[in-house]
PDB file with one MODEL, atoms N, CA, C and O in Angstrom:
MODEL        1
ATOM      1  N   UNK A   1     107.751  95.798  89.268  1.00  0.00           N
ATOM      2  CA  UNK A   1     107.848  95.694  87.819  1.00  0.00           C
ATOM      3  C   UNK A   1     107.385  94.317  87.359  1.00  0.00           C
ATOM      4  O   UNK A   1     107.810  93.316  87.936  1.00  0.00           O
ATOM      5  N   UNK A   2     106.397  94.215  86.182  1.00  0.00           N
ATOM      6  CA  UNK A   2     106.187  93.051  85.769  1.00  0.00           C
ATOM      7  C   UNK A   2     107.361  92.121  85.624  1.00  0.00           C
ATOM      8  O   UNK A   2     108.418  92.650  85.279  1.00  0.00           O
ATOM      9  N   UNK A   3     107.348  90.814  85.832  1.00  0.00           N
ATOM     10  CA  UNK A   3     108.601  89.940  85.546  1.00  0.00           C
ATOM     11  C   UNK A   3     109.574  89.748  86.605  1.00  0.00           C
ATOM     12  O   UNK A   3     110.712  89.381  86.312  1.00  0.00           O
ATOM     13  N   UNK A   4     109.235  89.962  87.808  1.00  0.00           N
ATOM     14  CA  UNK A   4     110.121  89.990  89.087  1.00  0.00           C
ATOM     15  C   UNK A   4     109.319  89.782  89.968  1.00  0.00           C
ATOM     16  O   UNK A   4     108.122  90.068  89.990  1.00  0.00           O
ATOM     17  N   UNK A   5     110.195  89.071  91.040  1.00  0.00           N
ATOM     18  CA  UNK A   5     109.920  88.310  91.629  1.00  0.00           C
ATOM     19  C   UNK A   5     108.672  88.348  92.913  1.00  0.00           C
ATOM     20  O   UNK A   5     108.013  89.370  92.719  1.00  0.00           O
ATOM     21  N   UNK A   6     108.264  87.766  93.849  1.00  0.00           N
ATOM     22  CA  UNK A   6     107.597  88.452  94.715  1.00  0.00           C
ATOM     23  C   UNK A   6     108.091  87.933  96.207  1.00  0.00           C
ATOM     24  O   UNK A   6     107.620  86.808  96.377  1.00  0.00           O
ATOM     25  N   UNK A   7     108.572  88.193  96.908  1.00  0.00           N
ATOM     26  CA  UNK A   7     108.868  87.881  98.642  1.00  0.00           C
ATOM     27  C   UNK A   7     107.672  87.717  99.485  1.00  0.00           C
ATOM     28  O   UNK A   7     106.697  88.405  99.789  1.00  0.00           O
ATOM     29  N   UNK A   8     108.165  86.427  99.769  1.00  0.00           N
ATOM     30  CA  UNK A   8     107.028  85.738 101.068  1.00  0.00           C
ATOM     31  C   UNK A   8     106.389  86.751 102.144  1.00  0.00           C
ATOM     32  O   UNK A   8     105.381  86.460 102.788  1.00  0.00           O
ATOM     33  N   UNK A   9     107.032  87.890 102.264  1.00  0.00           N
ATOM     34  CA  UNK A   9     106.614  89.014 103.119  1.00  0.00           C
ATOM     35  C   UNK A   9     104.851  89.599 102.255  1.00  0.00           C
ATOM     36  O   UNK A   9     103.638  89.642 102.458  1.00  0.00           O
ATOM     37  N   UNK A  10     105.983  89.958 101.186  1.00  0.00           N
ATOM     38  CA  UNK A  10     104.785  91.083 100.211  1.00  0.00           C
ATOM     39  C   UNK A  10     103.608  89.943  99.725  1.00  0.00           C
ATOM     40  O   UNK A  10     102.451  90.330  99.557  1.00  0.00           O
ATOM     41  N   UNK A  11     104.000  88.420  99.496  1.00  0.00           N
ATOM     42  CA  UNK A  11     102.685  88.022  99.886  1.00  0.00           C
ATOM     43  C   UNK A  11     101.916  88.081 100.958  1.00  0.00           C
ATOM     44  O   UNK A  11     100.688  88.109 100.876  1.00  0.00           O
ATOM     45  N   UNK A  12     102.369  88.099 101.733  1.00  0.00           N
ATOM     46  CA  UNK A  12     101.238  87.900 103.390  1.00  0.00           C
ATOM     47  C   UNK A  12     100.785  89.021 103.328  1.00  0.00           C
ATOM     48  O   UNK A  12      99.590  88.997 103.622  1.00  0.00           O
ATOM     49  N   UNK A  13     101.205  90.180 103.048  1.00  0.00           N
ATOM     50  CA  UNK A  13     100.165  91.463 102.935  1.00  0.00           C
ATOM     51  C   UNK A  13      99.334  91.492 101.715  1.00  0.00           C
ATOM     52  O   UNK A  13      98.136  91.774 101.761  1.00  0.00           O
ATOM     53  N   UNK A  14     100.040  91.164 100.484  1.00  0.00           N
ATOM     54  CA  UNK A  14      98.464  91.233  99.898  1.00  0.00           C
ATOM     55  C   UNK A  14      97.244  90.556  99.963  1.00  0.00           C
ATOM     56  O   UNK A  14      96.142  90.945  99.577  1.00  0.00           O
ATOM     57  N   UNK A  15      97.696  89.035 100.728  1.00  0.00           N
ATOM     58  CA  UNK A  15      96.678  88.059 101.012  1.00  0.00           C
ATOM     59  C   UNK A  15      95.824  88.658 102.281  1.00  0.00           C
ATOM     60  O   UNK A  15      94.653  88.286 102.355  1.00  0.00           O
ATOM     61  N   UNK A  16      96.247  89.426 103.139  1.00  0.00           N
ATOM     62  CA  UNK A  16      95.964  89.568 104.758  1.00  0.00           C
ATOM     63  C   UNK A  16      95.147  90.697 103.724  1.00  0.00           C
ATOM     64  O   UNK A  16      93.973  90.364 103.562  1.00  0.00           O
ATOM     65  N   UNK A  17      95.511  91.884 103.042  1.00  0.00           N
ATOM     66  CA  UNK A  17      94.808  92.995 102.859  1.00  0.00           C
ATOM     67  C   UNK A  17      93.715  92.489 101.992  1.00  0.00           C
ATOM     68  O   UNK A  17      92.549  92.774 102.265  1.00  0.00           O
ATOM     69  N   UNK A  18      94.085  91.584 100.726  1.00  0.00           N
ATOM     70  CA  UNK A  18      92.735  90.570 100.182  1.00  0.00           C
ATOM     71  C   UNK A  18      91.440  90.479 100.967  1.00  0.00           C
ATOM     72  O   UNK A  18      90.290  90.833 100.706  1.00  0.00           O
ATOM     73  N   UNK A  19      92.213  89.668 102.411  1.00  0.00           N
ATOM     74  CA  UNK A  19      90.688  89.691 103.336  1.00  0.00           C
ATOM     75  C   UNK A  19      90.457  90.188 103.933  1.00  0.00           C
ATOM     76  O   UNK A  19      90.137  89.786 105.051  1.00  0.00           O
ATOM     77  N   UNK A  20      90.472  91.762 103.466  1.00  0.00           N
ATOM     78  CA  UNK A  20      90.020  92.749 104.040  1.00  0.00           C
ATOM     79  C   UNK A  20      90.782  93.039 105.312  1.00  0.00           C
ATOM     80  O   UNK A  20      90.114  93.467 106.253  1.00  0.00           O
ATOM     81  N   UNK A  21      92.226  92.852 105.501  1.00  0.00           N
ATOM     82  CA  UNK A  21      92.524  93.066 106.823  1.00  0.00           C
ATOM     83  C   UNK A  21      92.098  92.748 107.912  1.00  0.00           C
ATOM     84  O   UNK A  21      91.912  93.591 108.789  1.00  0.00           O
ATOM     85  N   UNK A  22      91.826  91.315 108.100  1.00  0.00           N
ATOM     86  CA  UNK A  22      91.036  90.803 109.119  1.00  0.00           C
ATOM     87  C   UNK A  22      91.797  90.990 110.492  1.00  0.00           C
ATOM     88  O   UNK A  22      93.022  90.917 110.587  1.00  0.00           O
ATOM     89  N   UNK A  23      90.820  91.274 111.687  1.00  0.00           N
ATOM     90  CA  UNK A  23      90.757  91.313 112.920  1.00  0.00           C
ATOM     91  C   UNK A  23      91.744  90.569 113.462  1.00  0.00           C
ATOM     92  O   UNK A  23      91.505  89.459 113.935  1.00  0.00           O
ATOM     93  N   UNK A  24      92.934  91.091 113.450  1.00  0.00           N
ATOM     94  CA  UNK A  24      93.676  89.867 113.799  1.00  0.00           C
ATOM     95  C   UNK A  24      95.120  90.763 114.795  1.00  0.00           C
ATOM     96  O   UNK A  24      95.646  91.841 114.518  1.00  0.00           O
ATOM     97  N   UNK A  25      95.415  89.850 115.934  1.00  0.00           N
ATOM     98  CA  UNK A  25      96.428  90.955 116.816  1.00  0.00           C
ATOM     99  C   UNK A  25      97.355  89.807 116.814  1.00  0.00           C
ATOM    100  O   UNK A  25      97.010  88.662 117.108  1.00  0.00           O
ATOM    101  N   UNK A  26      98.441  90.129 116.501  1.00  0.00           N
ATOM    102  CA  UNK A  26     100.161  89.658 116.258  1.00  0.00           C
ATOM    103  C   UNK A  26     100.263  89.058 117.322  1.00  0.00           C
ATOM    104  O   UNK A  26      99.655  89.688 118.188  1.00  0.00           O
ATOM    105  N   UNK A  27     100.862  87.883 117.828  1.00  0.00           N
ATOM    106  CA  UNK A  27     102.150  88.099 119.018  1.00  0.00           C
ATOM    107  C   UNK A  27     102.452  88.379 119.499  1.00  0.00           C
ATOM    108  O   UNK A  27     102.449  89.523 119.045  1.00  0.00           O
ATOM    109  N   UNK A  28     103.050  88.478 120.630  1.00  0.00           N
ATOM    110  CA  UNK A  28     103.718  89.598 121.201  1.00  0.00           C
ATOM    111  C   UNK A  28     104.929  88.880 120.994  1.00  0.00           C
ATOM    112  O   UNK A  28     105.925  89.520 120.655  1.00  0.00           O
ATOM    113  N   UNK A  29     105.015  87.266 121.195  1.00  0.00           N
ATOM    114  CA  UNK A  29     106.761  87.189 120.900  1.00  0.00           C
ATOM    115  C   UNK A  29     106.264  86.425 119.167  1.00  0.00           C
ATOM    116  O   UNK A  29     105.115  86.074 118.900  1.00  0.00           O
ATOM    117  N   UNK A  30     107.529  86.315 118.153  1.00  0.00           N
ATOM    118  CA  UNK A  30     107.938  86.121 117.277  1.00  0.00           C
ATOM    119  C   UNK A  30     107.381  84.782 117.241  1.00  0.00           C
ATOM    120  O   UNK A  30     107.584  84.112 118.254  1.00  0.00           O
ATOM    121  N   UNK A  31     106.714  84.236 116.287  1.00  0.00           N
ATOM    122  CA  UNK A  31     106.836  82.781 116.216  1.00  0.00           C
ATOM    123  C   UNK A  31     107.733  81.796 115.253  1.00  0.00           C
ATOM    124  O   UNK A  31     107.621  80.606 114.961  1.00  0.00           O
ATOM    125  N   UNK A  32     108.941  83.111 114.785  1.00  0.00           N
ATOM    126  CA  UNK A  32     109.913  82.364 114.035  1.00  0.00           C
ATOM    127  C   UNK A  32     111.172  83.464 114.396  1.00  0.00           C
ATOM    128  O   UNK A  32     111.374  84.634 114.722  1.00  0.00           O
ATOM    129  N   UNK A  33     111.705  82.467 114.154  1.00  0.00           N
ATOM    130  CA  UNK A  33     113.464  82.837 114.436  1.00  0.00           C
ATOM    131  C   UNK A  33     113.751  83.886 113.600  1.00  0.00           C
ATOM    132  O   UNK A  33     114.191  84.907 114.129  1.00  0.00           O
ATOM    133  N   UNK A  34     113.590  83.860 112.342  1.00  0.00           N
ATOM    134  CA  UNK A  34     113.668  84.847 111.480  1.00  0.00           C
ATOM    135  C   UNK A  34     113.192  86.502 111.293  1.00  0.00           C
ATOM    136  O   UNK A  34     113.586  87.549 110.780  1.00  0.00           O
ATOM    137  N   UNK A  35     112.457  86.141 111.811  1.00  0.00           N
ATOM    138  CA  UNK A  35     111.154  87.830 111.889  1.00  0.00           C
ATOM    139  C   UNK A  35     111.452  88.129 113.271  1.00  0.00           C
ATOM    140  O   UNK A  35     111.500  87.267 114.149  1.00  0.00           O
ATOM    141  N   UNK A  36     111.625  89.193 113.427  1.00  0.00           N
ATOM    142  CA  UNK A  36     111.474  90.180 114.523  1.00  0.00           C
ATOM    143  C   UNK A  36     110.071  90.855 114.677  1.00  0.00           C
ATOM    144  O   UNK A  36     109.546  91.181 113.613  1.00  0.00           O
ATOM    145  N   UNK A  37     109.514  91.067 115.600  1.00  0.00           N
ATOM    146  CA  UNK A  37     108.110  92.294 116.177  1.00  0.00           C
ATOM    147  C   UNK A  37     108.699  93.357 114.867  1.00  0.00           C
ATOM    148  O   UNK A  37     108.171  93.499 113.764  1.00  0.00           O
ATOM    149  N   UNK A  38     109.796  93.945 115.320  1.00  0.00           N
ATOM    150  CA  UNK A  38     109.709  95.119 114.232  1.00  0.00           C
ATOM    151  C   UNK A  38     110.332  94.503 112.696  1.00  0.00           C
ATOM    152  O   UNK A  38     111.142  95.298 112.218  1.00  0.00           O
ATOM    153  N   UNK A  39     110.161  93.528 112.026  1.00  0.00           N
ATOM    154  CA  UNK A  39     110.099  93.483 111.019  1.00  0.00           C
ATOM    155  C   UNK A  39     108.599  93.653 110.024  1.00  0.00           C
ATOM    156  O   UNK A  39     107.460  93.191 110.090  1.00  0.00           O
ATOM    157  N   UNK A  40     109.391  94.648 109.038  1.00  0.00           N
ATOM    158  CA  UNK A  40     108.039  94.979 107.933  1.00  0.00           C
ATOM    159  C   UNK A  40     107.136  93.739 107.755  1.00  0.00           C
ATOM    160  O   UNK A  40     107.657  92.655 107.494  1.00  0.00           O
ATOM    161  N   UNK A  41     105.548  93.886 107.912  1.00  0.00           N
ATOM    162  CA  UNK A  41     104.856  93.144 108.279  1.00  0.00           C
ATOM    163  C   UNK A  41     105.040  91.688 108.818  1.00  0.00           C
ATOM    164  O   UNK A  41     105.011  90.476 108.605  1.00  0.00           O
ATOM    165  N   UNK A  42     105.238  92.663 109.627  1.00  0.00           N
ATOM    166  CA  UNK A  42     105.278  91.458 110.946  1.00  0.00           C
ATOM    167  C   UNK A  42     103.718  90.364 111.169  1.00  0.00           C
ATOM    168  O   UNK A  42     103.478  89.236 110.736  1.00  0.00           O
ATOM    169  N   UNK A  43     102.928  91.270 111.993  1.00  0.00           N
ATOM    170  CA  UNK A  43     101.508  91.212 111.785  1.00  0.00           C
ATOM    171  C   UNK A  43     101.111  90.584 110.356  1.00  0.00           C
ATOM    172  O   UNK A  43     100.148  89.842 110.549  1.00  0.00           O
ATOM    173  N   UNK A  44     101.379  90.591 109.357  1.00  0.00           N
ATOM    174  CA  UNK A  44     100.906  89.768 108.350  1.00  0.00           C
ATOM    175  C   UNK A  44     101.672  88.455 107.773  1.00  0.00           C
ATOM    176  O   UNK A  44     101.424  87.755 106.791  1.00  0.00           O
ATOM    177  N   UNK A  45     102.475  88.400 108.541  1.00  0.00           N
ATOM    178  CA  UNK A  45     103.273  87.436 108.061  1.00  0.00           C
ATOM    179  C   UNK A  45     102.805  86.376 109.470  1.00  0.00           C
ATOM    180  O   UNK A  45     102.493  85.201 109.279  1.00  0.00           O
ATOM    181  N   UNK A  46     102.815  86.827 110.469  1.00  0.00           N
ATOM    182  CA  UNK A  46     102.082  85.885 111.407  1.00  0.00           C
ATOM    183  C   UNK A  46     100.465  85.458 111.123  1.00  0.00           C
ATOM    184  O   UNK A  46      99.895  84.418 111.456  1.00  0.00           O
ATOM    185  N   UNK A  47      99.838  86.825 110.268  1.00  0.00           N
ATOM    186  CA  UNK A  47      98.375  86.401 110.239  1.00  0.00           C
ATOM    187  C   UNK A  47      98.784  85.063 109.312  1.00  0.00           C
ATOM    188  O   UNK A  47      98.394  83.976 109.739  1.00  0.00           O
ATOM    189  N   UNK A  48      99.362  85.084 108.371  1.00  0.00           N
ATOM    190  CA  UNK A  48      99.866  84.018 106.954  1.00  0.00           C
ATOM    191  C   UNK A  48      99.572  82.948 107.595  1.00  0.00           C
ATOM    192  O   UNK A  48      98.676  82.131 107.379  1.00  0.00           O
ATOM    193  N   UNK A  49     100.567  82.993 108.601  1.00  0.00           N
ATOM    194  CA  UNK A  49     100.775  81.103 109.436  1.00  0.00           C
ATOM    195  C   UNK A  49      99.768  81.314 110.136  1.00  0.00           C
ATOM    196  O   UNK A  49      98.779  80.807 109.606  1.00  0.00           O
ATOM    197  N   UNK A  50      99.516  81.886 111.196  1.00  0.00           N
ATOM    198  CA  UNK A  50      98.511  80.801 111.881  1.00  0.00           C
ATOM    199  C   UNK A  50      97.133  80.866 111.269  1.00  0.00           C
ATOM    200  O   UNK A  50      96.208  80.251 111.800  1.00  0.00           O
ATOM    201  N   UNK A  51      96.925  81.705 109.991  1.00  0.00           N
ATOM    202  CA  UNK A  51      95.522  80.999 109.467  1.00  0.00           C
ATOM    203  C   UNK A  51      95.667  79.939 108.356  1.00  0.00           C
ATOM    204  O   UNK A  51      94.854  79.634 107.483  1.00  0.00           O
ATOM    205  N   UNK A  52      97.276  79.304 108.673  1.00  0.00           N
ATOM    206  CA  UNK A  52      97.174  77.839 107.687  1.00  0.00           C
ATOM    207  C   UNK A  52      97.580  78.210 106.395  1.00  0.00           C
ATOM    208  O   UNK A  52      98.020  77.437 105.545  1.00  0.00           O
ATOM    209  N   UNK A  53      97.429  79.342 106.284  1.00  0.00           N
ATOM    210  CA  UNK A  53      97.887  79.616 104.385  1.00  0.00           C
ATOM    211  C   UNK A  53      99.228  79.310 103.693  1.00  0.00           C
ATOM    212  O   UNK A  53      99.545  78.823 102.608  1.00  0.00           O
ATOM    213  N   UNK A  54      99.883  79.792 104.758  1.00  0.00           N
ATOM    214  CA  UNK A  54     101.293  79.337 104.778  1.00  0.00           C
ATOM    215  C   UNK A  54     102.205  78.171 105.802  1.00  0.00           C
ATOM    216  O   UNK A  54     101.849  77.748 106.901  1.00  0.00           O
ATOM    217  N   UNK A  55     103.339  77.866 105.123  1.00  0.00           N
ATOM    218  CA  UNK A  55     103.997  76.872 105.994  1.00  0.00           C
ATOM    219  C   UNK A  55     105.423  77.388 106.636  1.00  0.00           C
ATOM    220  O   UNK A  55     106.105  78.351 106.287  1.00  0.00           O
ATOM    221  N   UNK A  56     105.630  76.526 107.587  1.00  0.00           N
ATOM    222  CA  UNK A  56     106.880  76.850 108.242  1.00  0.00           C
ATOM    223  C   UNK A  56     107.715  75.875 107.902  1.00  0.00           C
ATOM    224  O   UNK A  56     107.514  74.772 107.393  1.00  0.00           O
ATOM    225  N   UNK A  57     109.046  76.631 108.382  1.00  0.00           N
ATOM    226  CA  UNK A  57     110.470  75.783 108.014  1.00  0.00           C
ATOM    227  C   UNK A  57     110.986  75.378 109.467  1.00  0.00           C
ATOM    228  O   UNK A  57     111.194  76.313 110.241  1.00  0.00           O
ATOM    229  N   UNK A  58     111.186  74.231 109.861  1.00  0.00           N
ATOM    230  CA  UNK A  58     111.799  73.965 111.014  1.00  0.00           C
ATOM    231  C   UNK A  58     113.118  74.829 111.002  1.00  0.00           C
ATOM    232  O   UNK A  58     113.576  75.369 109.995  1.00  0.00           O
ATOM    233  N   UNK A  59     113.562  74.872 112.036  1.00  0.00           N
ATOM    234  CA  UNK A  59     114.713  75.169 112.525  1.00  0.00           C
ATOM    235  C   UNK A  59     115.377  74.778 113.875  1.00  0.00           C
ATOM    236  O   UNK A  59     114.728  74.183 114.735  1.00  0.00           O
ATOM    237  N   UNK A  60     116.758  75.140 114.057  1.00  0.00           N
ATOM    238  CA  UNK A  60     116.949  74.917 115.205  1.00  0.00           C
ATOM    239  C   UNK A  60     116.418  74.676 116.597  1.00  0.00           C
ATOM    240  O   UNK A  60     116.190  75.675 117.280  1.00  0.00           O
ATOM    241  N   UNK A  61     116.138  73.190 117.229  1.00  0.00           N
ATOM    242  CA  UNK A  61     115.656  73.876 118.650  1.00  0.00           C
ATOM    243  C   UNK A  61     114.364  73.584 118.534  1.00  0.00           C
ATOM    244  O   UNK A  61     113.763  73.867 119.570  1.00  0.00           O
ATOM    245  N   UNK A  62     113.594  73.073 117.587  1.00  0.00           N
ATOM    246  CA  UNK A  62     112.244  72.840 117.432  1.00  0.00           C
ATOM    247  C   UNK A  62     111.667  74.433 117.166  1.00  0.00           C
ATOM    248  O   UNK A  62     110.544  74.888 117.382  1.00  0.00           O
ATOM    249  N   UNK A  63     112.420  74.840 116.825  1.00  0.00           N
ATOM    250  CA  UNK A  63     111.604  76.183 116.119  1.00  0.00           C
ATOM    251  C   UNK A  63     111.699  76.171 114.694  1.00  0.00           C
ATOM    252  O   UNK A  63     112.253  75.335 113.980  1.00  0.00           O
ATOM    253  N   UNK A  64     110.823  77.651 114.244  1.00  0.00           N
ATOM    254  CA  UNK A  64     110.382  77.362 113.021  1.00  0.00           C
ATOM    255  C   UNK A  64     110.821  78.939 112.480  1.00  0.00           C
ATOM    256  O   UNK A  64     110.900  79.964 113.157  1.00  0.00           O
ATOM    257  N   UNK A  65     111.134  78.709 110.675  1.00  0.00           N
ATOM    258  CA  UNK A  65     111.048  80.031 110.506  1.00  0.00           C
ATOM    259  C   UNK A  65     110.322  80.545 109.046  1.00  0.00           C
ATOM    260  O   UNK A  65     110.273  79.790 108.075  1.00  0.00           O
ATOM    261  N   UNK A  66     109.760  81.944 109.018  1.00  0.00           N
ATOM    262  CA  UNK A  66     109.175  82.394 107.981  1.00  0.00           C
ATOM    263  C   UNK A  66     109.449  82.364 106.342  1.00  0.00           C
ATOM    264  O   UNK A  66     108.882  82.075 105.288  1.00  0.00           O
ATOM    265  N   UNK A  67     110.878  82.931 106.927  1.00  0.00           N
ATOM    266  CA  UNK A  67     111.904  83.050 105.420  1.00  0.00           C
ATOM    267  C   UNK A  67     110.717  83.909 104.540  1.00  0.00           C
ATOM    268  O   UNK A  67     109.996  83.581 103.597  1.00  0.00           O
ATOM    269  N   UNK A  68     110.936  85.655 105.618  1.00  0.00           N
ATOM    270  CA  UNK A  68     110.154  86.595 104.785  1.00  0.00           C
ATOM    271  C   UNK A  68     111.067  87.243 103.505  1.00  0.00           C
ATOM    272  O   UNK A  68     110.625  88.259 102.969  1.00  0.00           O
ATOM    273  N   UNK A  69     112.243  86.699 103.054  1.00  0.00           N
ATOM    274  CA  UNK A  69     112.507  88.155 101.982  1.00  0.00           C
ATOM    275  C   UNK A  69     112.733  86.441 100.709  1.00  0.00           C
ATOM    276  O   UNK A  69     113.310  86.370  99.625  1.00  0.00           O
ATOM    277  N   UNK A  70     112.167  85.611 101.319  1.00  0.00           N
ATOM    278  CA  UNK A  70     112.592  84.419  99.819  1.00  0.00           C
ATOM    279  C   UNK A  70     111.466  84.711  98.504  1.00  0.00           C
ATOM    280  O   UNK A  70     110.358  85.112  98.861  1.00  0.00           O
ATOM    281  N   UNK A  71     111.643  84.570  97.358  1.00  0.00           N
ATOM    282  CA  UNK A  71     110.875  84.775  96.181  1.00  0.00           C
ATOM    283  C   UNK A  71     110.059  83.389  96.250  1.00  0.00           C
ATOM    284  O   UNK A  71     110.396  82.253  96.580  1.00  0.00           O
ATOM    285  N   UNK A  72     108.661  84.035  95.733  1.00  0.00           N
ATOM    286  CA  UNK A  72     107.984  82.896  95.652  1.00  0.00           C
ATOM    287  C   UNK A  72     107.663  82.596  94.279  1.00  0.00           C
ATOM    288  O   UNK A  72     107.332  83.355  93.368  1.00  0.00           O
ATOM    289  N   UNK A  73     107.799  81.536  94.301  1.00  0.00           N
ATOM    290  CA  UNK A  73     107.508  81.020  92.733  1.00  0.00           C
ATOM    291  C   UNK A  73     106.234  80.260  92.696  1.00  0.00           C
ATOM    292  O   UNK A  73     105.771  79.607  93.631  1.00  0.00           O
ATOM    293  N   UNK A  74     105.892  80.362  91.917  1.00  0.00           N
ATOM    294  CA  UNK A  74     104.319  80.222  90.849  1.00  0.00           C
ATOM    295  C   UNK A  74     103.676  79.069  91.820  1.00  0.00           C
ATOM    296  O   UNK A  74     102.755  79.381  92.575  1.00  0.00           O
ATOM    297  N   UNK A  75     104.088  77.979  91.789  1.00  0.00           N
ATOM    298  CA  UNK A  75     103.798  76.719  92.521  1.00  0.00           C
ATOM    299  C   UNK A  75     103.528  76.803  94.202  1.00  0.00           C
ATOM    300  O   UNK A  75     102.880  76.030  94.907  1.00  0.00           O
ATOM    301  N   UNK A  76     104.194  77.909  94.535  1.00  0.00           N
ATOM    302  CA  UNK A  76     103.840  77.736  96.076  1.00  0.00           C
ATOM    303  C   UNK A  76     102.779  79.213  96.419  1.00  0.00           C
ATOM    304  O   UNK A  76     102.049  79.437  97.384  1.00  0.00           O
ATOM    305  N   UNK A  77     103.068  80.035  95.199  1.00  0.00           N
ATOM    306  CA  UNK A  77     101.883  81.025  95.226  1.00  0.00           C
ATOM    307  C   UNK A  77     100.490  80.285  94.901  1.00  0.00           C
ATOM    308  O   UNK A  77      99.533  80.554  95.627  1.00  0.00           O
ATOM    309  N   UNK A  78     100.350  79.494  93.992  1.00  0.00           N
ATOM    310  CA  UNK A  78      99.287  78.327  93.630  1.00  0.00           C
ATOM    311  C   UNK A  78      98.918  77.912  94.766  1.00  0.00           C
ATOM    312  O   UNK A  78      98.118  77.002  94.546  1.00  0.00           O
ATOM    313  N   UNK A  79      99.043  78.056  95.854  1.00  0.00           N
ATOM    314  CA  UNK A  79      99.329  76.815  96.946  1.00  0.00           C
ATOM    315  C   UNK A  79      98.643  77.660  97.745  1.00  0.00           C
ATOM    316  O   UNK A  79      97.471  77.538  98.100  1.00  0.00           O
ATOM    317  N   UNK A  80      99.632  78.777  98.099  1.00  0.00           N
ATOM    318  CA  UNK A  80      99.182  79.964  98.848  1.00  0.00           C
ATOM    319  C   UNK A  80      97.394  80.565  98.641  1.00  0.00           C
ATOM    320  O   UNK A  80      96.472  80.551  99.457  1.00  0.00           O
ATOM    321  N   UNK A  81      97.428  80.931  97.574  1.00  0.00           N
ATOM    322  CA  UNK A  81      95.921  80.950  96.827  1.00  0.00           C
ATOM    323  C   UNK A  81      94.855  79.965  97.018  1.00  0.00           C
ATOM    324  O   UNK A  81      93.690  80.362  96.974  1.00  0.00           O
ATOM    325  N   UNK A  82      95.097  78.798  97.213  1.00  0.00           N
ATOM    326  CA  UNK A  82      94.361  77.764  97.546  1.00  0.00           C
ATOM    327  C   UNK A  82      93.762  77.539  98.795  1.00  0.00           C
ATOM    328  O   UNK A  82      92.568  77.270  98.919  1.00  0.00           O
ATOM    329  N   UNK A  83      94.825  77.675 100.037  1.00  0.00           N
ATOM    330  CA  UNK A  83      94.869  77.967 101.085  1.00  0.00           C
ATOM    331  C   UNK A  83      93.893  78.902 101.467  1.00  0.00           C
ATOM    332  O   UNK A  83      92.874  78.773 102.145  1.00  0.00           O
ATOM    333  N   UNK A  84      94.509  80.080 100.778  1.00  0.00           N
ATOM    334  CA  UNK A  84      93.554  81.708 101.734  1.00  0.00           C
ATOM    335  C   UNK A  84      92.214  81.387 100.865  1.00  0.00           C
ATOM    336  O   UNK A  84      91.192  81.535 101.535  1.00  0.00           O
ATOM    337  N   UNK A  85      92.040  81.061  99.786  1.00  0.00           N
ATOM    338  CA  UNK A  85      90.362  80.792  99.266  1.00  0.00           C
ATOM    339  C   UNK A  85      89.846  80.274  99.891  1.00  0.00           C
ATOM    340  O   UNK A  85      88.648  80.332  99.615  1.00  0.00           O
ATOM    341  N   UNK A  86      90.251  79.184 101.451  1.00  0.00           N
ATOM    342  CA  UNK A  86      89.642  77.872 101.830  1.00  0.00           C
ATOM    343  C   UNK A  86      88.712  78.599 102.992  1.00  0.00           C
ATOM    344  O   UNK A  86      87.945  77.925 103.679  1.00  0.00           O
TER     345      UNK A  86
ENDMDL
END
């Protein structure tokens, strides 16, 4: 619905499907604490990070995490956009 919000998840798929769904094979392990293999786009939320578009959150342990269900607001979608144009 217009006026609500959008989750860091449902960006990485429209950006990943933007470029055409690029050639790209997941992980096999998780590269964040947060996301599981079987979490809803998984695969695009990893394409996100390692093509730089997006950033990670440290965490525990020298790991890092996605924080796929947080709302993104205007400024880091700006950001995001900048990124995947590059």
């Amino acid at each position: 619905m217009p006026g609500q919000w959008v989750s860091r998840d449902a960006v990485a798929a429209f950006l990943y499907r933007l470029k055409g769904s690029a050639k790209y094979t997941a992980p096999k392990t998780s590269p964040f604490t947060d996301v599981k293999k079987s979490t809803q786009f998984y695969k695009e939320i990893s394409w996100l990070a390692s093509s730089g578009v997006s950033t990670r959150w440290p965490a525990a342990g020298g790991a890092s995490e996605s924080r796929p269900g947080q709302s993104v607001a205007r400024d880091a979608m700006a950001a995001f956009m900048k990124r995947w144009s590059s």
